[in-house]
Backbone as ProteinMPNN parsed JSONL, in Angstrom:
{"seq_chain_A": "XXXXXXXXXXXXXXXXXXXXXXXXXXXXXXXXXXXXXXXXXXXXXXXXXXXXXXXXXXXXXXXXXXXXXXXXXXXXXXXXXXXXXXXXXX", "coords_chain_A": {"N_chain_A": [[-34.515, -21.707, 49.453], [-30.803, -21.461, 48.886], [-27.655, -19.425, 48.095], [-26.686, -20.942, 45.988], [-27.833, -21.816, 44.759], [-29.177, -20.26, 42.207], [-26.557, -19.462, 41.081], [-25.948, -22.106, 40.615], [-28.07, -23.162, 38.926], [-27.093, -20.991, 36.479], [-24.521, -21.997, 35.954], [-25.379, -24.548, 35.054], [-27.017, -24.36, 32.545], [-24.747, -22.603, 31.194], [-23.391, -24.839, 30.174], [-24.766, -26.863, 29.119], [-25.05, -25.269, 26.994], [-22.457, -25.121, 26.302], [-21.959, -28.293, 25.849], [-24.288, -28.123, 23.743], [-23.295, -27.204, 21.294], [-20.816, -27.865, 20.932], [-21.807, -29.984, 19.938], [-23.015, -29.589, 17.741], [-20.763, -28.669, 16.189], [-19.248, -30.555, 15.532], [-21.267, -31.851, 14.587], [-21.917, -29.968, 12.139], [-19.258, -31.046, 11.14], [-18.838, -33.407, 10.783], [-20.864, -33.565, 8.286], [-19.697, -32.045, 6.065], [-17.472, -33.721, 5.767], [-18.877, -36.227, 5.095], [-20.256, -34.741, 3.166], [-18.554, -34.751, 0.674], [-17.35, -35.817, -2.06], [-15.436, -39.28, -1.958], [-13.232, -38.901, -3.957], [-12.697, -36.693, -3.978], [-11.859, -36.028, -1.831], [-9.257, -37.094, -1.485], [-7.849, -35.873, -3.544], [-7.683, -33.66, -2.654], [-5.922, -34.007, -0.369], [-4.314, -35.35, -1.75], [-3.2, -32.772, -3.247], [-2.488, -31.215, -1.369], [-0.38, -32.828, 0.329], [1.668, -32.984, -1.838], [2.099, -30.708, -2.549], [3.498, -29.26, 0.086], [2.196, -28.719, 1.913], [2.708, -29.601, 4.746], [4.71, -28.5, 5.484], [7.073, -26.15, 6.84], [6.04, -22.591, 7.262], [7.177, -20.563, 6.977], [9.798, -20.803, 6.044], [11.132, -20.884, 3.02], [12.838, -22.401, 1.761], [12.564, -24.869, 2.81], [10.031, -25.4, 2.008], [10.191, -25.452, -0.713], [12.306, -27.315, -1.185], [10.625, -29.58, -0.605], [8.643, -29.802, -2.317], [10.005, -30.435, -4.806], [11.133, -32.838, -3.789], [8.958, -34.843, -3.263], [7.489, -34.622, -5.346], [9.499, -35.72, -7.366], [9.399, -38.215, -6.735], [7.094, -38.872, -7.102], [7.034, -39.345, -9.967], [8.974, -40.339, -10.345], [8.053, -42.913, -9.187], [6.003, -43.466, -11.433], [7.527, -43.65, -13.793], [8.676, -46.205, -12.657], [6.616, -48.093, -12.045], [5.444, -48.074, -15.428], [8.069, -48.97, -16.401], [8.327, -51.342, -15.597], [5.76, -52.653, -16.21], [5.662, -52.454, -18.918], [8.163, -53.951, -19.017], [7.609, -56.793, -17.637], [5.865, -57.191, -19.551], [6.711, -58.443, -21.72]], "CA_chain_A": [[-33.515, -21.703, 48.424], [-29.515, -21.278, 48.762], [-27.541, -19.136, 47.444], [-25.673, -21.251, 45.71], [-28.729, -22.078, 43.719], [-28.844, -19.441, 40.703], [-24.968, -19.764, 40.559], [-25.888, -23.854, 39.795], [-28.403, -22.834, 37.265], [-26.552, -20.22, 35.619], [-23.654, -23.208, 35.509], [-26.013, -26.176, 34.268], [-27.17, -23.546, 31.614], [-23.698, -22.763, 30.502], [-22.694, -26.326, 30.856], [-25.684, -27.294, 28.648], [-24.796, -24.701, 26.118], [-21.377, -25.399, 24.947], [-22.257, -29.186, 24.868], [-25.081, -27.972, 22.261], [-22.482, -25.933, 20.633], [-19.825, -29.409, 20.746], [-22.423, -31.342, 19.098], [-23.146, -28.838, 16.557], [-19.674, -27.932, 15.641], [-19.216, -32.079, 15.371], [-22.678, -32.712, 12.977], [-20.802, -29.735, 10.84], [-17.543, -31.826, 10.831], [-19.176, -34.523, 9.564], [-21.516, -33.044, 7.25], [-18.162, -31.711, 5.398], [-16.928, -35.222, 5.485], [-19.979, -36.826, 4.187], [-20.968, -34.184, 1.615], [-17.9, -34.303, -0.629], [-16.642, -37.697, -2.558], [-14.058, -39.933, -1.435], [-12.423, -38.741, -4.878], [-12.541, -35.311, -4.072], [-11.079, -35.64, -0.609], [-8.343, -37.956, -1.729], [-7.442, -34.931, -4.303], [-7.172, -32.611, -1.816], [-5.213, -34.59, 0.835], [-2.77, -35.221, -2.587], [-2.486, -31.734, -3.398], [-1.995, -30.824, -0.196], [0.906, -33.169, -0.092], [2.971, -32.276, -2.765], [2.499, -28.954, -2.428], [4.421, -29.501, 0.766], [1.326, -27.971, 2.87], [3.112, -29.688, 6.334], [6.351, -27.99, 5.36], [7.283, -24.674, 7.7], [5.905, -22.011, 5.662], [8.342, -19.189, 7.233], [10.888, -21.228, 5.525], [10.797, -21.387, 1.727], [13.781, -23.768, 0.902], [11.878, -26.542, 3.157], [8.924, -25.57, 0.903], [10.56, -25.768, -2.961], [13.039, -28.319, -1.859], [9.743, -30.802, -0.205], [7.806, -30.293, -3.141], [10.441, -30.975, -5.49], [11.302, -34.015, -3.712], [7.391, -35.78, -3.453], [6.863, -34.805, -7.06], [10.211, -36.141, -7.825], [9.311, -39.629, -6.014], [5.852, -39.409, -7.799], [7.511, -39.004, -11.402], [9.877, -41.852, -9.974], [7.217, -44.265, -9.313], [5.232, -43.695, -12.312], [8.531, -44.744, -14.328], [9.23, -47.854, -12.267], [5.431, -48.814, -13.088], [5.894, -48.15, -16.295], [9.021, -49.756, -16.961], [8.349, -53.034, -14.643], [4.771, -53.208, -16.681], [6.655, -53.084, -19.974], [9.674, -55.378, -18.873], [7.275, -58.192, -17.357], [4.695, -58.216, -20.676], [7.77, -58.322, -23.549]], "C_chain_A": [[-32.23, -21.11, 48.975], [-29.155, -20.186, 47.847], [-27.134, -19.024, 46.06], [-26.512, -21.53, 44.026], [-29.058, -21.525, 42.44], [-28.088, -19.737, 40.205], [-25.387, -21.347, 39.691], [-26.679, -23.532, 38.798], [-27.89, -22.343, 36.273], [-25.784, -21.192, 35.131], [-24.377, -24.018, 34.43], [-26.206, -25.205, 33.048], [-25.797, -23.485, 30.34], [-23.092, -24.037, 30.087], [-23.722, -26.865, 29.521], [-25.561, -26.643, 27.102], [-23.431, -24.93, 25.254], [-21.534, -27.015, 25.025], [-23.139, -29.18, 23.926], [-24.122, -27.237, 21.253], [-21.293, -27.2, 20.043], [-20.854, -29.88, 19.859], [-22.209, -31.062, 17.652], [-22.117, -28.417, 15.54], [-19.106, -30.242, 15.011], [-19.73, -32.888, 14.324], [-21.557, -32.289, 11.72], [-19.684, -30.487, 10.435], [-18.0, -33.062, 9.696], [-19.854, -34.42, 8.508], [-20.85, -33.222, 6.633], [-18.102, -32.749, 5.032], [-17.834, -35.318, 4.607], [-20.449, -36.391, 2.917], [-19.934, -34.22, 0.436], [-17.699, -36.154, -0.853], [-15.278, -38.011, -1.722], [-12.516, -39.26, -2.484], [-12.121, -36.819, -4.873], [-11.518, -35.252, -2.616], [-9.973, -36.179, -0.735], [-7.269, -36.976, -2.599], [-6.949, -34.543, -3.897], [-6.289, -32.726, -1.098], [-4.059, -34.546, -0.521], [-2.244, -33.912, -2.702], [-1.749, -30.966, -2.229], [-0.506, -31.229, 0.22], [1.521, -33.002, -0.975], [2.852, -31.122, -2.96], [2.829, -28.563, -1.067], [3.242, -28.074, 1.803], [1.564, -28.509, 4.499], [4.544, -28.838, 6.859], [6.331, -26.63, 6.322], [7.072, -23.594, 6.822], [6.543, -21.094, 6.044], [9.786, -20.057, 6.232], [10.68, -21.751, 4.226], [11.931, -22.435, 1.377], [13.155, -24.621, 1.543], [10.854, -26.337, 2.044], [8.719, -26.261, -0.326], [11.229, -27.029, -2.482], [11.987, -30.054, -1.003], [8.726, -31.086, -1.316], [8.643, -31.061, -4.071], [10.906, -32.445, -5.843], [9.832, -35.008, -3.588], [7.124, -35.503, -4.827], [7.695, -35.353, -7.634], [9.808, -37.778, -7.685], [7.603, -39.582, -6.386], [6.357, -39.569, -9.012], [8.452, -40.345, -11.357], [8.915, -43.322, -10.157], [6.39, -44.408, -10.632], [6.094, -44.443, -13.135], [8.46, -45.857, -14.111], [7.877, -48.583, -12.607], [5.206, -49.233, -14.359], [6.711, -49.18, -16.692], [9.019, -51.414, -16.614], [7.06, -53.316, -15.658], [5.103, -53.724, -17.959], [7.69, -54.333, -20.197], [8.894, -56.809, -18.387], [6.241, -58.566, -18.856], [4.984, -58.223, -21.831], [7.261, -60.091, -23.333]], "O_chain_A": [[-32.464, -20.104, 49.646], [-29.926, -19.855, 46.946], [-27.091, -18.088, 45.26], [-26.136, -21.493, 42.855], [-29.234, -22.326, 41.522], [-28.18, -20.248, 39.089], [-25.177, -21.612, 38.507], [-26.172, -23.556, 37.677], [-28.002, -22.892, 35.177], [-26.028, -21.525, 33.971], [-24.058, -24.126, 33.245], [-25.204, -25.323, 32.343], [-25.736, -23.971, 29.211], [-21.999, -23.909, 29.536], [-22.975, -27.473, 28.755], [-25.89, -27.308, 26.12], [-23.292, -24.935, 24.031], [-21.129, -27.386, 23.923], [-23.049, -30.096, 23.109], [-24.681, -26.662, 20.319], [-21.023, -27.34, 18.85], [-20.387, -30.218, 18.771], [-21.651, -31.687, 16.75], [-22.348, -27.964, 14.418], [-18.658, -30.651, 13.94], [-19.342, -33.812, 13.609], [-20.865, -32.941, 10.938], [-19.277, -30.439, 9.274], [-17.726, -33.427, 8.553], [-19.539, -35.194, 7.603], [-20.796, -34.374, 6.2], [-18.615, -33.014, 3.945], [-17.821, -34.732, 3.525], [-20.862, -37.038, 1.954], [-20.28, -33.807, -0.671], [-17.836, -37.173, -0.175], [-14.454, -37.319, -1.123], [-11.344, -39.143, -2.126], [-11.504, -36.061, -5.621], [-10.573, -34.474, -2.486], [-9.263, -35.704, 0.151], [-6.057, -37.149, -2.472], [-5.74, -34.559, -4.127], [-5.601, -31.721, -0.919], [-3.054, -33.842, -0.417], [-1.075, -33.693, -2.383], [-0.708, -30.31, -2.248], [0.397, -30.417, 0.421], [2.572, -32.649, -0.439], [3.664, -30.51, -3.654], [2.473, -27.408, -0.835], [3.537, -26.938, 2.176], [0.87, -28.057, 5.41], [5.124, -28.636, 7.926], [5.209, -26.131, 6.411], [7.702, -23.5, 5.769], [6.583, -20.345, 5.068], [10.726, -19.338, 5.893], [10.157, -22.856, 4.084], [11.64, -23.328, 0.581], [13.004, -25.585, 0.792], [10.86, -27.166, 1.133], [7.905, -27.033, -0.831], [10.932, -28.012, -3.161], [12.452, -31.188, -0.885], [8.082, -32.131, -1.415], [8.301, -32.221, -4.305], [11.062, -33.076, -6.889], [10.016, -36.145, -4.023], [6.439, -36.326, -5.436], [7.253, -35.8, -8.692], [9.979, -38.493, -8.672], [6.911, -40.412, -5.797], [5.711, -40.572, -9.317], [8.558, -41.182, -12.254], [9.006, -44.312, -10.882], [6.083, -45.565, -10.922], [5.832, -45.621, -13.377], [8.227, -46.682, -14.995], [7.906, -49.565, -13.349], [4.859, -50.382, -14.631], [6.271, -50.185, -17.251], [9.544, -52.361, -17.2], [7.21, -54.447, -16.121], [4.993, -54.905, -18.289], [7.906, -55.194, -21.049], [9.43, -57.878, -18.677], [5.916, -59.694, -19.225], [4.251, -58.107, -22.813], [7.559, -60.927, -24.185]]}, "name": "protein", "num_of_chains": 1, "seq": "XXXXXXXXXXXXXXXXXXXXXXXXXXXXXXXXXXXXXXXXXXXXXXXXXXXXXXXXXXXXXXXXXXXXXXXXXXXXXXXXXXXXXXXXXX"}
């Protein structure tokens, strides 16, 4: 035997350990995914957006003035639905 030989075990070992550790951290990922609804994650991803959760959070005017504008341009589109559903079924 070498000396080099422990050192390579100790390696393959470690080596063997954080891909069981990758896999595992991977299943969890998807678990997550899989265990909630489409309607729950779809929620979250909205609230997340308009509550301007990509915005710089050291900086509150990007904050107030990104929510104000995606909730403004949701409140927008609901109108134009509205009004276009009304105006095409007079």
């Amino acid at each position: 035997m070498t000396e080099d030989d422990p050192k390579s075990r100790h390696q393959r070992q470690d080596d063997k350990a954080r891909e069981a550790q990758r896999i595992l951290d991977r299943v969890d990922m998807e678990g997550e995914a899989l265990g909630t609804s489409a309607f729950a994650r779809t929620a979250n991803r909205a609230r997340q957006h308009l509550g301007a959760g990509d915005a710089d959070p050291s900086d509150p005017i990007e904050i107030w003035g990104t929510r104000i504008g995606r909730i403004g341009g949701v409140i927008f589109a609901i109108f134009l639905v509205l009004w276009l559903v009304t105006h095409f079924t007079r």
